[in-house]
TORSE-204953 format. One record per residue (C-alpha): x, y, z; residue in one letter. Coordinates in Angstrom, 3 decimals. Example, Ala and Ser with C-alpha at 12.3 -4.5 7.8 and 13.67 -1.06 7.14 Angstrom:
! residues 2
        u        v        w r
   12.300   -4.500    7.800 A
   13.670   -1.060    7.140 S
This chain:
! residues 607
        u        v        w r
   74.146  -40.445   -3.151 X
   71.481  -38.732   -5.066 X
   72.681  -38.402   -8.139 X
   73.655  -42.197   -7.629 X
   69.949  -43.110   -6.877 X
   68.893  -40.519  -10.094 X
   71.429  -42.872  -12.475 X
   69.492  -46.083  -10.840 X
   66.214  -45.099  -11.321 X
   66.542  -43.347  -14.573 X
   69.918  -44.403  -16.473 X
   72.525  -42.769  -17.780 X
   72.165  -39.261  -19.892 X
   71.754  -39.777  -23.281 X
   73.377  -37.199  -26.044 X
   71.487  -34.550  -28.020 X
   72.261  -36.443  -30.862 X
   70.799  -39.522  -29.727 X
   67.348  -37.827  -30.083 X
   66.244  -39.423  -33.787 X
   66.706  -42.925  -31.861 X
   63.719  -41.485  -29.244 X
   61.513  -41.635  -31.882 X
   58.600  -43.890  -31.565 X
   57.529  -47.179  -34.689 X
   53.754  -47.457  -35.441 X
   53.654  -50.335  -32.753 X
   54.880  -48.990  -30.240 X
   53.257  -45.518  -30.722 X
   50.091  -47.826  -30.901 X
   50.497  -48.908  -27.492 X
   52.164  -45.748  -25.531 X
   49.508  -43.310  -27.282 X
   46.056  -45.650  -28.064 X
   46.622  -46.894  -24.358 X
   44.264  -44.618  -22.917 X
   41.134  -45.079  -25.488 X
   41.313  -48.543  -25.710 X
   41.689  -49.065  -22.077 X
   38.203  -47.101  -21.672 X
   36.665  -50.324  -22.855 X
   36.879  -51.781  -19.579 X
   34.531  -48.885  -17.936 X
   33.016  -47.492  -20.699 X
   30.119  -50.028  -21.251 X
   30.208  -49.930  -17.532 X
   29.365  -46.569  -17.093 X
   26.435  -46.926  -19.566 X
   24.639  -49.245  -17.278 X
   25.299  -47.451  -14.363 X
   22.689  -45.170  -15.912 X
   20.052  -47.212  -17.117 X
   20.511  -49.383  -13.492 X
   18.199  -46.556  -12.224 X
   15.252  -47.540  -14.299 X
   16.032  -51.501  -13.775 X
   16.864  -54.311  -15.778 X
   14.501  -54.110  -18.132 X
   16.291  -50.874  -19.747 X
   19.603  -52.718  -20.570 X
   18.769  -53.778  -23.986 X
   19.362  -49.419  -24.290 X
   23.292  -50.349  -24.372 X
   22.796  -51.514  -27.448 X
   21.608  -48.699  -29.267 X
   23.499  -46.471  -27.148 X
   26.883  -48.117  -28.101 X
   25.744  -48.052  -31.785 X
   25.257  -43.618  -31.140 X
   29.193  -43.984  -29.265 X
   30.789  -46.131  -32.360 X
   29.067  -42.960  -35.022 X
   30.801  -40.307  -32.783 X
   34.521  -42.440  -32.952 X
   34.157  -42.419  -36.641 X
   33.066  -38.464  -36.757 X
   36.523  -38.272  -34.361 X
   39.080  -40.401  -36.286 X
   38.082  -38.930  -39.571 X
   38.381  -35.244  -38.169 X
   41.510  -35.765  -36.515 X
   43.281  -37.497  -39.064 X
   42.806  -34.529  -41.371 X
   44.377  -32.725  -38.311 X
   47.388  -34.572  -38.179 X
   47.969  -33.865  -41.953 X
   47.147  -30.084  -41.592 X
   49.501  -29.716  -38.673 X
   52.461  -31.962  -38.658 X
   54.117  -30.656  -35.914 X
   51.791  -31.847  -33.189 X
   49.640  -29.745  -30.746 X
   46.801  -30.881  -31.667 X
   43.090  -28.789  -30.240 X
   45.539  -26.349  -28.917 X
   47.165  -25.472  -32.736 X
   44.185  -25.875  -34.469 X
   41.705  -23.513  -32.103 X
   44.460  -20.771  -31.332 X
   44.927  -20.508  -35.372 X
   41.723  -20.648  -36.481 X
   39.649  -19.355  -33.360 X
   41.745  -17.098  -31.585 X
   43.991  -17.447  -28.896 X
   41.723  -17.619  -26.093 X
   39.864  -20.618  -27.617 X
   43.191  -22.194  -27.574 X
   44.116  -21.289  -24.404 X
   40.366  -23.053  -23.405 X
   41.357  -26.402  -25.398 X
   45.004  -26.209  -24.292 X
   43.915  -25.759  -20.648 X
   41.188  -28.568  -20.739 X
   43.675  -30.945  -22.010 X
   46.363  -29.865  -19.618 X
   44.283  -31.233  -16.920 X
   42.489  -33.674  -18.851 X
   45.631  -35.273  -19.352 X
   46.463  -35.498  -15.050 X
   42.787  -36.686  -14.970 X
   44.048  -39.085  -17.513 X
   46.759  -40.544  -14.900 X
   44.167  -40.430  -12.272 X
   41.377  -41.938  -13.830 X
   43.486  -44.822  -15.245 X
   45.239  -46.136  -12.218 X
   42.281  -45.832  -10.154 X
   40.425  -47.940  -13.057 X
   43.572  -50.405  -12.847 X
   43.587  -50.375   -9.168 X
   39.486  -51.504   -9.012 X
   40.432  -54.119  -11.677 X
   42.898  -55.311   -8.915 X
   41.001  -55.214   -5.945 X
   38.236  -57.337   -7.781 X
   40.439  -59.986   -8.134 X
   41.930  -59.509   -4.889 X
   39.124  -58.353   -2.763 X
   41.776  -58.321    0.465 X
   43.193  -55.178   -0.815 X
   40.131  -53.176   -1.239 X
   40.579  -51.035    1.375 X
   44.185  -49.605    0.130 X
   42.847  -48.393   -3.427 X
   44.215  -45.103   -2.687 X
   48.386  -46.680   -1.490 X
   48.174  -48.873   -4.774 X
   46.985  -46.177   -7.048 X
   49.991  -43.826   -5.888 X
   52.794  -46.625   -5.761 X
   51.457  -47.379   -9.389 X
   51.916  -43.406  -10.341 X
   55.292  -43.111   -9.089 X
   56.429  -46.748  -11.136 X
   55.033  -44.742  -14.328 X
   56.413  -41.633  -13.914 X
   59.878  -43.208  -13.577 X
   59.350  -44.950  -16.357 X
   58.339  -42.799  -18.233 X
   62.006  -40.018  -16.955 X
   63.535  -43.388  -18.386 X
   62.960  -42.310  -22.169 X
   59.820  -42.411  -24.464 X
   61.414  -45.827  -26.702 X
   62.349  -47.527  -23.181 X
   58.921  -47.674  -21.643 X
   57.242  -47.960  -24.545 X
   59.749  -51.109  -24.550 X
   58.382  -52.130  -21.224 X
   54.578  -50.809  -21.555 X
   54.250  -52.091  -25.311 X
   53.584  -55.901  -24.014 X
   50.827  -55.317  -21.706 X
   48.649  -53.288  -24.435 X
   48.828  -55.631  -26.835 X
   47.585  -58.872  -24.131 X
   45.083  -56.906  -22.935 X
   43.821  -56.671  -26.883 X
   44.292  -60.368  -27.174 X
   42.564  -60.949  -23.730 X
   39.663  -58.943  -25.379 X
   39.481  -60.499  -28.426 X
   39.370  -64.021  -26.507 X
   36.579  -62.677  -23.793 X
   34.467  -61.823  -27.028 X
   34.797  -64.713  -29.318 X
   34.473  -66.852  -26.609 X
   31.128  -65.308  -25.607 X
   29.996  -64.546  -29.073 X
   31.155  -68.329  -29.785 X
   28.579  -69.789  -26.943 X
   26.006  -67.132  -27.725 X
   25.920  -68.469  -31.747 X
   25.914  -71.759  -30.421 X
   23.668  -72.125  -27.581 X
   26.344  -73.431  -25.692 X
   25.132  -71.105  -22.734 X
   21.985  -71.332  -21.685 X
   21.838  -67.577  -20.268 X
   19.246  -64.950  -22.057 X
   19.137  -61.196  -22.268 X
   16.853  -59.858  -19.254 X
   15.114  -57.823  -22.044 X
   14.479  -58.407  -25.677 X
   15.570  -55.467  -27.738 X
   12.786  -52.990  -28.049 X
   11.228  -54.068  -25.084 X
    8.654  -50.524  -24.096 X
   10.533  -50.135  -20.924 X
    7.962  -47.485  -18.307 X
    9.884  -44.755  -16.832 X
   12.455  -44.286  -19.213 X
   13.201  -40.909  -20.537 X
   14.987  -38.660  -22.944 X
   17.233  -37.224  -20.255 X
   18.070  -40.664  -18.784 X
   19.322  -42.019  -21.925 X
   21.311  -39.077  -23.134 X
   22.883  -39.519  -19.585 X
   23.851  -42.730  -21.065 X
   25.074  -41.874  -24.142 X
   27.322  -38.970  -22.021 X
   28.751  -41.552  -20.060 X
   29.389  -43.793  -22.809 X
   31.108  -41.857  -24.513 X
   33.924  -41.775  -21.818 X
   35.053  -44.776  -24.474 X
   36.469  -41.885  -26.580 X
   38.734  -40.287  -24.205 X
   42.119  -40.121  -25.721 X
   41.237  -40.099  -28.882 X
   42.936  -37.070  -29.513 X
   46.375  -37.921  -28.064 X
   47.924  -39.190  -31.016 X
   47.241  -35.486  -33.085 X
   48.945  -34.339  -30.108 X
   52.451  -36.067  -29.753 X
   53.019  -36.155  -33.818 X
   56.755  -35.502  -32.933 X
   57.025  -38.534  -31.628 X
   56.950  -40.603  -34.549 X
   59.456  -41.797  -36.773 X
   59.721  -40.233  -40.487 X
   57.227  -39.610  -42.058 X
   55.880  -38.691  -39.069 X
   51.921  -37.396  -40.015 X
   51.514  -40.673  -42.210 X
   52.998  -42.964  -39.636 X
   50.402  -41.121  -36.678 X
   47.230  -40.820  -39.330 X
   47.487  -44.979  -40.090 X
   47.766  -45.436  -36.355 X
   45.211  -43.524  -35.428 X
   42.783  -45.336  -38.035 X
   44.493  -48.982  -36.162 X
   43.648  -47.662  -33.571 X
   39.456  -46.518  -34.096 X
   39.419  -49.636  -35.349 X
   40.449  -51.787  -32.361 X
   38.698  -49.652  -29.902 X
   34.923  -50.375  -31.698 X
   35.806  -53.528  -32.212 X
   36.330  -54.187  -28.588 X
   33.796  -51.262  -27.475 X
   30.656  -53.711  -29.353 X
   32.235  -56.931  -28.153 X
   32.277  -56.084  -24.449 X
   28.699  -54.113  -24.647 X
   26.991  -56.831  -26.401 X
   27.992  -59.551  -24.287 X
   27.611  -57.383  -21.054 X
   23.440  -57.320  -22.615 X
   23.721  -60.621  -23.505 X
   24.430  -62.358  -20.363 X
   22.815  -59.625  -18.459 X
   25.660  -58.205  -16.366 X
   25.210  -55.369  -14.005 X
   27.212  -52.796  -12.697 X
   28.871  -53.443   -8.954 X
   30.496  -51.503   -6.930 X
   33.255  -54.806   -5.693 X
   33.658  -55.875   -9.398 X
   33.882  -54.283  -12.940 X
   31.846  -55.661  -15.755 X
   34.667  -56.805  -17.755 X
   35.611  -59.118  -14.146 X
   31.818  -60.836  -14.826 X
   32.036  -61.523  -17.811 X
   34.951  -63.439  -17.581 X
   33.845  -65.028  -14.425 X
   30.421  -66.519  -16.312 X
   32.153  -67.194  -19.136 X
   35.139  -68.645  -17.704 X
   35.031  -69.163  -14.231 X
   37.985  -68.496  -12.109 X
   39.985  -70.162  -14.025 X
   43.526  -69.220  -15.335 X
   41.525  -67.713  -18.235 X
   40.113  -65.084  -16.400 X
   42.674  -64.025  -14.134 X
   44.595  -63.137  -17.423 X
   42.265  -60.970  -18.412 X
   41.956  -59.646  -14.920 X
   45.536  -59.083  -14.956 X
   45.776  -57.512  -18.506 X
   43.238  -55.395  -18.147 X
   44.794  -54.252  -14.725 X
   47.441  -53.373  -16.658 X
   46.110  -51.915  -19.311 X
   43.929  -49.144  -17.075 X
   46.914  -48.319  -14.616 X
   49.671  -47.969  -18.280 X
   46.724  -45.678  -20.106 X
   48.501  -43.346  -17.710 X
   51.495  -43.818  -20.264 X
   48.878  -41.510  -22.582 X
   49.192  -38.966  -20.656 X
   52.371  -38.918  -19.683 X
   53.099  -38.983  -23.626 X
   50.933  -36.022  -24.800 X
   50.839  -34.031  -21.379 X
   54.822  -33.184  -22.144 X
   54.610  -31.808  -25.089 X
   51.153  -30.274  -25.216 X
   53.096  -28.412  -22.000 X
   56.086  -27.578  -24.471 X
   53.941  -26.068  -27.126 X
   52.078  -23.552  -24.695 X
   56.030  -22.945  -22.790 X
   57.361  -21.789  -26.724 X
   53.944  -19.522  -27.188 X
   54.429  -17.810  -23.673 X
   51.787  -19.470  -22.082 X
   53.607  -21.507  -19.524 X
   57.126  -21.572  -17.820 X
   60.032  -21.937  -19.536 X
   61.303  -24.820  -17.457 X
   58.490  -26.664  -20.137 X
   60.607  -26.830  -23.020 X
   63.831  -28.468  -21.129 X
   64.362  -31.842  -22.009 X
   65.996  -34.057  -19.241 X
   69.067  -36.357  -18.936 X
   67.110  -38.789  -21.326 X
   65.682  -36.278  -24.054 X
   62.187  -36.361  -22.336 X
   60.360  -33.433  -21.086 X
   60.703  -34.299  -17.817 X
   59.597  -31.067  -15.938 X
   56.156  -32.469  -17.487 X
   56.750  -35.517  -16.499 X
   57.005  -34.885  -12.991 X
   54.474  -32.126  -12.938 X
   51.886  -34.388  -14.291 X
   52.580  -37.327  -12.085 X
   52.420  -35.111   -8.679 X
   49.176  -33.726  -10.297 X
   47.483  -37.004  -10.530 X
   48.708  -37.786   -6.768 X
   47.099  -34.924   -6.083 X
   43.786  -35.601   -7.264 X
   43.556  -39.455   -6.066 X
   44.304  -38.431   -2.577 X
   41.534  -35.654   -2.593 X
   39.181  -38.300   -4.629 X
   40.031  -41.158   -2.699 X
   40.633  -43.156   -5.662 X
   36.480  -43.165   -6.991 X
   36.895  -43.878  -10.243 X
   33.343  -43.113  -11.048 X
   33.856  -39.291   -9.365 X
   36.358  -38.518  -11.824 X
   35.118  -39.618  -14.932 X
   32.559  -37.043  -15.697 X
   35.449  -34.391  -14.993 X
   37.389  -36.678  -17.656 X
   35.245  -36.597  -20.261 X
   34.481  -33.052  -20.458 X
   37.475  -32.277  -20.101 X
   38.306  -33.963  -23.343 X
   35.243  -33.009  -25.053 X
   35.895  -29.104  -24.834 X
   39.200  -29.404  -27.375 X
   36.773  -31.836  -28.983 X
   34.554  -29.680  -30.223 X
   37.094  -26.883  -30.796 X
   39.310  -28.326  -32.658 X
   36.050  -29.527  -34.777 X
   35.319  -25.873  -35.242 X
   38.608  -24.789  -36.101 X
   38.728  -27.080  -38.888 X
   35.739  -25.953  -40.138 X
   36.897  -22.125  -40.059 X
   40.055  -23.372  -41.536 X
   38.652  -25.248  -44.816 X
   36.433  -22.366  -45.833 X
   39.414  -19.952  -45.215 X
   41.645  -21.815  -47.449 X
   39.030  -23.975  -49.812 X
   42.037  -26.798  -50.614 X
   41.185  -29.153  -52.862 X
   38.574  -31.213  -51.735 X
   37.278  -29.001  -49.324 X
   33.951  -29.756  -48.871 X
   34.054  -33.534  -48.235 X
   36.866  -31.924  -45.301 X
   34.208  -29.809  -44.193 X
   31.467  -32.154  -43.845 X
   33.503  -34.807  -42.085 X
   34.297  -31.893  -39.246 X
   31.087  -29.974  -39.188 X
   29.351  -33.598  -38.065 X
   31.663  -33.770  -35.732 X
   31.434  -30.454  -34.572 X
   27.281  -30.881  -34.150 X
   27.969  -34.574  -32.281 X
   30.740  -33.236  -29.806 X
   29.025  -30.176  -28.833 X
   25.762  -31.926  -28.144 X
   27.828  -34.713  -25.875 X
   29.219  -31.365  -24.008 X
   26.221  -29.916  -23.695 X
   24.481  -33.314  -22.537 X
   27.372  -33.633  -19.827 X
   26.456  -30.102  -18.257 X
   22.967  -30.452  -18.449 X
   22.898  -34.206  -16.835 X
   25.785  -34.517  -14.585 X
   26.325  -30.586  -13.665 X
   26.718  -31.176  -10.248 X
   29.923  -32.883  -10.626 X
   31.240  -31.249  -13.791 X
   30.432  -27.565  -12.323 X
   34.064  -27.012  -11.132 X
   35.053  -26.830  -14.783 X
   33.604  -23.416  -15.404 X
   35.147  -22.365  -12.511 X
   38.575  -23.558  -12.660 X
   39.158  -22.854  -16.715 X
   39.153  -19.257  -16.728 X
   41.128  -19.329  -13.974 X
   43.814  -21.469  -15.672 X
   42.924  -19.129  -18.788 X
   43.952  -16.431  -16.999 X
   47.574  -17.354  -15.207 X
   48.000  -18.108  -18.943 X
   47.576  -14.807  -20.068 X
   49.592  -13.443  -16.979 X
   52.700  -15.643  -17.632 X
   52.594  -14.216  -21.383 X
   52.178  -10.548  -20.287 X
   55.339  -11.311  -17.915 X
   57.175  -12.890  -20.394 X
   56.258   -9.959  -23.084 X
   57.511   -7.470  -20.440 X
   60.433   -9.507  -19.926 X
   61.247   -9.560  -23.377 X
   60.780   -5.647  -23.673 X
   63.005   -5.287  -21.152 X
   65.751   -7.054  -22.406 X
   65.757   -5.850  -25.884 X
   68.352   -3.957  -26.890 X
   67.234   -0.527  -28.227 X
   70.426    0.869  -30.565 X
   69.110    4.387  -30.640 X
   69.462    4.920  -27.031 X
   73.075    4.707  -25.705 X
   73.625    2.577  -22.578 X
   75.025    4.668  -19.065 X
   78.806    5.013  -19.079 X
   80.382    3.142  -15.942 X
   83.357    5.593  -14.921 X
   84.134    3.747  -11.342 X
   83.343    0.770   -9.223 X
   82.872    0.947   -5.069 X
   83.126   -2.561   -3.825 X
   81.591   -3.244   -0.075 X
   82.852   -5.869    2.227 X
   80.477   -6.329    4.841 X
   83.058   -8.116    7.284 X
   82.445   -9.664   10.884 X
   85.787   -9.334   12.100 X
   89.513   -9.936   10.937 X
   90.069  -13.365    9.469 X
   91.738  -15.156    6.602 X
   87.749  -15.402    4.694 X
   88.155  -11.216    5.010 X
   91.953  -11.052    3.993 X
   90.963  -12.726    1.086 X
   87.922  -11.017   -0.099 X
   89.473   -8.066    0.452 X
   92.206   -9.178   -2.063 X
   89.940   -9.627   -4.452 X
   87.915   -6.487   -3.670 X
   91.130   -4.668   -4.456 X
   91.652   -6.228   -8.030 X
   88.494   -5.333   -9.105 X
   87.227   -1.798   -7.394 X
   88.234    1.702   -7.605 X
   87.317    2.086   -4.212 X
   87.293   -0.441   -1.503 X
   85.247   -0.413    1.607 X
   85.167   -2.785    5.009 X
   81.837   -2.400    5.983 X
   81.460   -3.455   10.127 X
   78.083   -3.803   12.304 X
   79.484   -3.215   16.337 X
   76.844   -4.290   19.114 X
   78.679   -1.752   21.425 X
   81.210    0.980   21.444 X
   83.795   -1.043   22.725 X
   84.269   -3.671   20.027 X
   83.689   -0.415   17.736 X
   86.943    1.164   19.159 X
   88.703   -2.145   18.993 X
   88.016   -2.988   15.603 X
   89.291    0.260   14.356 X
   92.846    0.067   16.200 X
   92.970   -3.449   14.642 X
   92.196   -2.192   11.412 X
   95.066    0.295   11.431 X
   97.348   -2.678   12.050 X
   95.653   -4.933    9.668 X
   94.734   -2.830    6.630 X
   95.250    0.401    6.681 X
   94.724    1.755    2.909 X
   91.345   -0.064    2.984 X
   88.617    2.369    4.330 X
   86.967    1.122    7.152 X
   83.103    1.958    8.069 X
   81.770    1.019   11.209 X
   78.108    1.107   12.498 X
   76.788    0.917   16.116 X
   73.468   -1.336   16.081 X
   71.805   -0.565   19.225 X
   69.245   -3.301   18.553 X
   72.114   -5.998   17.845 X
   70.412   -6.371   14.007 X
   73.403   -6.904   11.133 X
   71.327   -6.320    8.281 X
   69.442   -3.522    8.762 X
   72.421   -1.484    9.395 X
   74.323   -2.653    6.723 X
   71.535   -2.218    3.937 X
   70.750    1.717    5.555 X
   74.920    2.207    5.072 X
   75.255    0.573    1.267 X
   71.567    2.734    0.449 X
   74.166    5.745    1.643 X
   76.817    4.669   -0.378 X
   75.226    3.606   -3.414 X
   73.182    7.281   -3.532 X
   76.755    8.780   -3.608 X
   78.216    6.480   -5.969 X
   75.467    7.013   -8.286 X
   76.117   10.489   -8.798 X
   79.476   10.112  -10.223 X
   78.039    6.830  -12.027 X
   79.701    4.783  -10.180 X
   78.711    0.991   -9.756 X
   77.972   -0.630   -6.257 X
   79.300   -3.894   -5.711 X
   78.800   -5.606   -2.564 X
   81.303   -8.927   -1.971 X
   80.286  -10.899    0.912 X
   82.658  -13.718    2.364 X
   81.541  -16.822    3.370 X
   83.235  -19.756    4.111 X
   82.310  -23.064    2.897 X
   81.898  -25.583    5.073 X
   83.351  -29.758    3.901 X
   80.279  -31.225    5.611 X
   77.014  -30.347    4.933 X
   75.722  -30.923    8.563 X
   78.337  -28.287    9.403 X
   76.256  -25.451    8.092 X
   73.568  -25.942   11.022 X
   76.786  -25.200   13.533 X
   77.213  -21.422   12.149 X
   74.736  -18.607   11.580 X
   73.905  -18.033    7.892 X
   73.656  -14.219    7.960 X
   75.470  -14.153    4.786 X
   72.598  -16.069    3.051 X
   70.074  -13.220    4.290 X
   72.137  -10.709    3.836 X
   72.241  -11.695    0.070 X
   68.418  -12.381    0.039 X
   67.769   -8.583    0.748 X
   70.360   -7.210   -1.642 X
   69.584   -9.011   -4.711 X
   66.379   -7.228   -5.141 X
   68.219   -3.579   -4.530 X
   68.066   -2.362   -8.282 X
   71.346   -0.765   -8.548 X
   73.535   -3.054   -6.696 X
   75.758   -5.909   -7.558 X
   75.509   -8.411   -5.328 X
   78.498  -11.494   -4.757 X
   79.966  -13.854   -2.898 X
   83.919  -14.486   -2.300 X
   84.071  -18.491   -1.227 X
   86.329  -19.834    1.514 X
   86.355  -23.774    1.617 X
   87.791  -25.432    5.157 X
   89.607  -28.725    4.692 X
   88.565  -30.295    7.922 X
């Protein structure tokens, strides 16, 4: 039944050689991995006024200027990061570029940012989506949290479906929320240049507004510049593209800058314009099409669109988190499970670990959008300015031609991320602090999963100067619990493969000790049987003291240990719960005995 409900949800497996069809066209690449930086438009401009809402009014005609500061930084980040996708083709993006050029701790520290960027990603999104929905549908408000996980769980099946099939299915909805966009700002831009509205800006720009500072407005700027968050997921998922595969992801990353400022100054203007202000029951995008539109069927498409749009920026996520996860798995740095690719040639231990992540964190935020995106953003903002750096280090390494113009392009970037980072810390430390606490932690289960996997490999390497222990014998145990057809058989099999064969029995009393050995006379007499009296009534206590015994013995005249338990097998599951499973913990404690083989001789019942 499960692997029938697996095929439902998921499909059929696809071949290995099916993988160059996986591969994703400029459009659709567009919308699976620009999803998640164009869909900050509908809170970035939001987030601005939250800030300058403290002083009043009268401060909104800041946006403006702010926006203009937001829109320098996106060209500093497309430039950078398209000379990233040319200088490493093969995807990994901050993580590469710092660990190659920095070190590998400062890769580690962007890998491990955007390894929980990326769930933040999920998170942020569909609780974004799920606000967008309760605004339009004010009913649901209360069950934010219910819709943001159903919405989760839809993606992250899609998603095990195959990268081409959901960006199939997730392609449309990108693409009408740009449309929606585009008609919310002409529309407004339209009546503005017209006079057909009859609305002012609160403030003229430059308006001297009193008790505005320095510190308020780089808050601003901070929080605008949550606009730019996933930016850097294309550089990331470079595999993903069809041949050639660094062209095809450098001209959609340029599409892409492109679409996101254009909509980025739309939305702020107007949001000045008709002087909209943040609300905690509706976004700013949902007033602006209300006074533009009304409630009309106009606005609920954009409603709906950009719904969609927030909740399927998850899709970014779920698109770079994978692989990001496969590049640390090959270095060492996570588990191995990482670079598995599923029934449908996705990483889909990634997959799933990313969408219980984001659960995770909208149950413990309660689906607060506004709680999660300063954790979001500097996340993002650490492999930002890394990666910046790295480049730098790189081009006056190497000196290609050209160089300099490379060099200037990332140092400006460098200067403009690492004052937004520092800007987030100094103005919103209380709810970014957990990131200097949680990093080096992740920084170091990094560095213990490689020192386990360096032992491991130590371990297993085969050293030709030193000659392996010769193997002269083998003593084969059979714990048994009496005389039945699972014994007869085990012991059968004990015989074909031992040198010496011994019935190994745990007696409660002295009675059943005495009986068992005159049945054993009758039953099997060349097979040596020991017997031990368990005053206690434990089994494998007993048995473990008496194969320690053995074993010590055996290993003297390098002999091998091999313990065979029987166990029958039972055709029901629910028929397990009817019989002890002594052979289960019996096997538990052996397998970690270092000089003992440990297996099991199967006996399947037909009714």
């Amino acid at each position: 039944m499960s692997s029938s409900l697996k095929r439902f949800l998921i499909g059929k497996p696809l071949k290995s050689t099916e993988l160059g069809e996986q591969k994703l066209g400029k459009l659709k690449a567009l919308a699976i991995l620009s999803s998640d930086a164009l869909s900050s438009v509908a809170y970035g401009t939001e987030q601005i006024l939250i800030v300058l809402a403290t002083v009043g009014l009268v401060a909104f005609w800041y946006s403006l200027p702010i926006a203009i500061g937001v829109l320098v930084l996106l060209l500093a980040l497309i430039l950078s990061y398209r000379q990233i996708i040319y200088s490493y083709p093969h995807g990994g993006g901050a993580y590469v570029v710092s660990k190659n050029n920095l070190g590998v701790n400062a890769g580690l520290i962007a890998g491990g940012s955007l390894l929980v960027d990326y769930i933040l990603t999920v998170a942020v999104s569909v609780s974004a989506g799920t606000d967008a929905i309760t605004s339009a549908v004010p009913t649901l408000h209360n069950h934010n949290v219910f819709i943001a996980i159903i919405l989760v769980i839809i993606i992250t099946i899609l998603n095990l479906r195959g990268v081409t099939e959901s960006a199939s299915v997730l392609a449309y909805p990108v693409y009408l929320f740009v449309l929606a966009l585009v008609i919310l700002i002409a529309t407004g831009i339209y009546n503005v240049a017209t006079g057909t509205t009859q609305i002012t800006p609160p403030t003229p720009i430059g308006t001297v507004v009193p008790g505005i500072t320095l510190f308020i407005l780089l808050r601003a700027f901070s929080s605008g510049c949550s606009a730019l968050t996933g930016v850097e997921a294309i550089s990331n998922a470079i595999p993903n593209f069809k041949e050639p595969s660094d062209k095809n992801a450098a001209k959609t990353l340029v599409i892409m800058g492109t679409i996101l400022a254009i909509l980025f100054s739309g939305v702020t203007f107007l949001a000045y314009w008709y002087g909209i202000t943040p609300r905690a029951e509706e976004t700013v995008v949902s007033q602006l099409g209300s006074t533009i539109f009304g409630r009309n069927f106009i606005y609920y498409f954009i409603q709906a669109t950009t719904a969609l749009i927030l909740v399927l920026a998850a899709n970014t996520g779920f698109s770079a988190f994978p692989l990001l996860a496969y590049n640390l798995a090959a270095d060492k740095f996570m588990p191995r499970m990482y670079l598995m690719r599923g029934d449908r040639l996705g990483y889909s231990n990634g997959i799933i670990t990313l969408g219980l992540g984001s659960i995770i964190l909208i149950i413990a935020f309660e689906g607060h959008t506004e709680n999660l995106i300063p954790l979001y953003a500097v996340g993002v903002f650490i492999p930002f300015t890394l990666s910046q750096t790295g480049m730098i280090i790189k081009w006056i390494r190497e000196k290609p031609k050209g160089w300099m113009l490379k060099l200037t392009a990332n140092l400006i970037g460098a200067i403009i991320t690492f004052i937004v980072l520092t800007i987030f810390f100094l103005t919103k430390f209380a709810q970014v602090w957990s990131v200097i606490v949680f990093l080096p932690i992740i920084v170091y289960f990094f560095h213990r999963i490689n020192k386990h996997y360096e032992s491991v490999g130590e371990q297993l390497r085969i050293d030709p100067t030193v000659e392996p222990p010769k193997i002269e014998g083998n003593v084969v145990i059979v714990p048994i619990a009496g005389i039945t057809k699972v014994v007869d058989q085990s012991l059968n099999y004990a015989e074909s493969i031992g040198d010496l064969v011994i019935a190994l029995y745990v007696a409660f009393d002295k009675e059943s000790e005495l009986e068992m050995k005159r049945k054993w006379e009758k039953f099997r007499p060349t097979v040596r049987l020991k017997t031990v009296y368990s005053s206690y009534r434990s089994i494998t206590k007993p048995i473990l003291k008496m194969i320690d015994a053995i074993e010590h013995k055996a290993k003297e005249n390098n002999h091998t240990v091999t313990v065979l338990i029987p166990q029958f097998v039972t055709k029901k599951n629910w028929h397990n719960f009817l019989h002890n499973q002594s052979s289960i913990l019996l096997r538990f404690y052996l397998i970690h005995k270092k000089n003992v083989i440990v297996s099991t001789v199967p006996y399947h019942f037909q009714k």
